[in-house]
KOLNUMAR-490166 format. One record per residue (C-alpha): residue in three letters; x, y, z; chain. Coordinates in nm, 4 decimals. Layout:
<node type="Ala" xx="X" yy="Y" zz="Z" mol="A"/>
...
//
This chain:
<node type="Unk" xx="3.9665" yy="3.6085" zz="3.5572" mol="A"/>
<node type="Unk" xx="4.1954" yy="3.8084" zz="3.7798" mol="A"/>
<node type="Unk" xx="4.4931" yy="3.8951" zz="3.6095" mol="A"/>
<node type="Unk" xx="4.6371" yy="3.9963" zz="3.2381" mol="A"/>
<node type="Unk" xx="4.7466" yy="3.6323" zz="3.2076" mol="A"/>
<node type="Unk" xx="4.3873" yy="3.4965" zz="3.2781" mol="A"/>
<node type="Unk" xx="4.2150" yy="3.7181" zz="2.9847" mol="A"/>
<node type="Unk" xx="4.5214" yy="3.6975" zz="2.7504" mol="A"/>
<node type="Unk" xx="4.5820" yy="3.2998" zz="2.7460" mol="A"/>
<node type="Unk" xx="4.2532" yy="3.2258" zz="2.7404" mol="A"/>
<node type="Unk" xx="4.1751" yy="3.4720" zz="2.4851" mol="A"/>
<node type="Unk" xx="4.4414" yy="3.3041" zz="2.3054" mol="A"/>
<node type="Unk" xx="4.3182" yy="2.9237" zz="2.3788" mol="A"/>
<node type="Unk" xx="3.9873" yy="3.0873" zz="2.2348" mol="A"/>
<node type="Unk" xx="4.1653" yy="3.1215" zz="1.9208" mol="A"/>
<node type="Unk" xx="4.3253" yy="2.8337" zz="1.8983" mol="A"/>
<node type="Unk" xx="4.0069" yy="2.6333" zz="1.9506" mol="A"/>
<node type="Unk" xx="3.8138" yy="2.8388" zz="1.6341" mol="A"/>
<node type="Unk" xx="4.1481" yy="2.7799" zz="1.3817" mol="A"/>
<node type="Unk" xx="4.0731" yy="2.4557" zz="1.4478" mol="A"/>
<node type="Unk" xx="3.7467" yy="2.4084" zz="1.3561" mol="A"/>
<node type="Unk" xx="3.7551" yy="2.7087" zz="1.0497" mol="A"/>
<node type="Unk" xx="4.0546" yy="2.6538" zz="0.9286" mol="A"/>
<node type="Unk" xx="4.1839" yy="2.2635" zz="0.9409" mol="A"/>
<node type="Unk" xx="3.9972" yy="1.9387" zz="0.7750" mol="A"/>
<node type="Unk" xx="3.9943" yy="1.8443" zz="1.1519" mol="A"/>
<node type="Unk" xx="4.1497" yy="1.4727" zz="1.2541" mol="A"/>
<node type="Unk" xx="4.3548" yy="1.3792" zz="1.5804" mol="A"/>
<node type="Unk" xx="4.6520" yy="1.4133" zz="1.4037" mol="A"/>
<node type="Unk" xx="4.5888" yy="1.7693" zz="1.3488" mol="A"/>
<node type="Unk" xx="4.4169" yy="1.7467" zz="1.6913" mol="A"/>
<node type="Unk" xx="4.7361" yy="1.6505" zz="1.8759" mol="A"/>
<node type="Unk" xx="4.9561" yy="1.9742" zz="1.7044" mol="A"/>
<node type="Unk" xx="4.6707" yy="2.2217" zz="1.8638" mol="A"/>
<node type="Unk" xx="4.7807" yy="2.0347" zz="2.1614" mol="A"/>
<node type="Unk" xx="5.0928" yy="2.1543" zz="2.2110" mol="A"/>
<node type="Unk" xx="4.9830" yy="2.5645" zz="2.2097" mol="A"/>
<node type="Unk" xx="4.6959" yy="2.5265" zz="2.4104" mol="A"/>
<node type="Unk" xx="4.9400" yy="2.3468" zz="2.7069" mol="A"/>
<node type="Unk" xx="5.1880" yy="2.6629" zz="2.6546" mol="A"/>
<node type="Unk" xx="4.8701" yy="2.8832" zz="2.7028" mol="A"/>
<node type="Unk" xx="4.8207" yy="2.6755" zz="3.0160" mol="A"/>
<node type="Unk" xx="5.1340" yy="2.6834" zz="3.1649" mol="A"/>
<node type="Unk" xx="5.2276" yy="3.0656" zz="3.0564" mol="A"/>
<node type="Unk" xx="4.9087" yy="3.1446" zz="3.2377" mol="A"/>
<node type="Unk" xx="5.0718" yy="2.9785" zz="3.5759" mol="A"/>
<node type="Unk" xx="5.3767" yy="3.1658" zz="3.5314" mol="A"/>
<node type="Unk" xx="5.2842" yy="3.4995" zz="3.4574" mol="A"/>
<node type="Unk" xx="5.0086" yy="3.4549" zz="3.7676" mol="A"/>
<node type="Unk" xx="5.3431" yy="3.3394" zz="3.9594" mol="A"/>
<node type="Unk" xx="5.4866" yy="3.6879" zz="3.8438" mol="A"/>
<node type="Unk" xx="5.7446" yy="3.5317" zz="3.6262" mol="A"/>
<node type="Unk" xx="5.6747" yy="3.7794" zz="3.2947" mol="A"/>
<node type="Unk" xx="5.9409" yy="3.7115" zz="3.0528" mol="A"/>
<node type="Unk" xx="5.8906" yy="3.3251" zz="3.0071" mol="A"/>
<node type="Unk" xx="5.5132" yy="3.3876" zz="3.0158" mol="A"/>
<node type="Unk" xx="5.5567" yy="3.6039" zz="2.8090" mol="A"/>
<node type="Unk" xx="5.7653" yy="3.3865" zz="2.5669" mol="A"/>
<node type="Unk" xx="5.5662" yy="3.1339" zz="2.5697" mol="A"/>
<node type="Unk" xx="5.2414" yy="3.2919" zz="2.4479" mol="A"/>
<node type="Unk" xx="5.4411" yy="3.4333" zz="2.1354" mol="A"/>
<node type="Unk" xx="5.5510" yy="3.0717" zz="2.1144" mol="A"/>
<node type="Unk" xx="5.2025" yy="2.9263" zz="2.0850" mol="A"/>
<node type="Unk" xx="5.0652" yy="3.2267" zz="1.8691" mol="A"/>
<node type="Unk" xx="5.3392" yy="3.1724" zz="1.6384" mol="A"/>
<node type="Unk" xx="5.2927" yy="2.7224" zz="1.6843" mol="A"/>
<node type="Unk" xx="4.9475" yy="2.7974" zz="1.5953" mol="A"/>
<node type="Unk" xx="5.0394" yy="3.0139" zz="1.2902" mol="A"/>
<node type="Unk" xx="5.2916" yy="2.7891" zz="1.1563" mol="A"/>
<node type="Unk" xx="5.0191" yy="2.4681" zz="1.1564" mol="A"/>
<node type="Unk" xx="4.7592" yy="2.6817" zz="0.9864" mol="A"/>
<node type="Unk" xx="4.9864" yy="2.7637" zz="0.7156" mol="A"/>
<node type="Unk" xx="5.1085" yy="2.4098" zz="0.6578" mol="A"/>
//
C-alpha cells in the first residue's frame, strides 16, 4: 500500500465486505448490488494512483453513498 488511494479504497472495500455479511440476509441478488461499489473502489483506486483526484475522488463518495443506500433498503 503506497499511496492514500491504496489505504482509503481498500479500507472502504473492507467495509463493504462486513455490511454485507452484518447487515444483509445475504443472497446473489444482494451479492450483485455490493458489486457495483466494490468495482468503483477498484477503479477510483487506479485513478487517484494515476493522479487523477477529483473523479477518484467522486467515485469513492459514490460507492460510500451506493453502499449506504442498499443497507437502508
Amino acid at each position: 500500500m503506497a499511496t492514500v488511494y491504496d489505504i482509503v479504497t481498500v479500507t472502504c472495500f473492507a467495509c463493504v465486505v462486513l455490511t454485507y455479511f452484518m447487515f444483509t440476509e445475504g443472497g446473489m441478488k444482494v451479492l450483485a448490488h455490493f458489486m457495483l461499489p466494490a468495482a468503483a473502489f477498484a477503479i477510483a483506486n487506479q485513478l487517484g494512483n494515476r493522479g487523477m483526484d477529483v473523479p477518484a475522488v467522486i467515485l469513492i463518495a459514490a460507492g460510500i453513498g451506493y453502499t449506504y443506500i442498499i443497507v437502508r433498503h
